[in-house]
C-alpha positions in Angstrom: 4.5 -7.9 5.5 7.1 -7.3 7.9 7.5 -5.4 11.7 8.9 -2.2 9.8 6.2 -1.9 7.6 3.2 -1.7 10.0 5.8 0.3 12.4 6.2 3.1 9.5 2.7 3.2 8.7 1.8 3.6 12.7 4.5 6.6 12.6 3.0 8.2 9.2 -0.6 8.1 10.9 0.7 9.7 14.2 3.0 12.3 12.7 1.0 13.0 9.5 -2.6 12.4 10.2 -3.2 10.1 7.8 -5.4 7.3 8.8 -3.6 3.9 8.1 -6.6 2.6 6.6 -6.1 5.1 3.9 -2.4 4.1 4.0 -3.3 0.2 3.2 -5.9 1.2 0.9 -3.5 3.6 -1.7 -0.8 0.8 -1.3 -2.9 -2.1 -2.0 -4.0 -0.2 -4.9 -0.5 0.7 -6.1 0.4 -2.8 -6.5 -2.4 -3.7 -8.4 -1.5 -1.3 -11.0 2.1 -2.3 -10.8 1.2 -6.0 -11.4 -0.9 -5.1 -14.3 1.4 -2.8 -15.5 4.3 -5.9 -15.6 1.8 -8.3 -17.0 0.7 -6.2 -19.4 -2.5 -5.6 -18.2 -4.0 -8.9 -17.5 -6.1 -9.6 -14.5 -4.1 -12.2 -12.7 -5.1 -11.0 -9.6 
């Protein structure tokens, strides 16, 4: 991932409250589900 990733969650968990754990965590999940999603729901992950 790049600078302006970690730099926007850093700004989301300063201006929102929301720990970046919890940030990494919901995003990490959403990929999953979008990789299944495209392969059809196979686990190739």
């Amino acid at each position: 991932m790049n600078k302006e990733f970690f730099e926007a969650v850093a700004i989301m968990e300063k201006e929102k409250g929301i720990p970046a754990e919890y940030l990494y965590e919901k995003i990490q999940n959403a990929i999953v589900v979008a990789i299944k999603k495209e392969y059809n729901g196979k686990d190739v992950i």
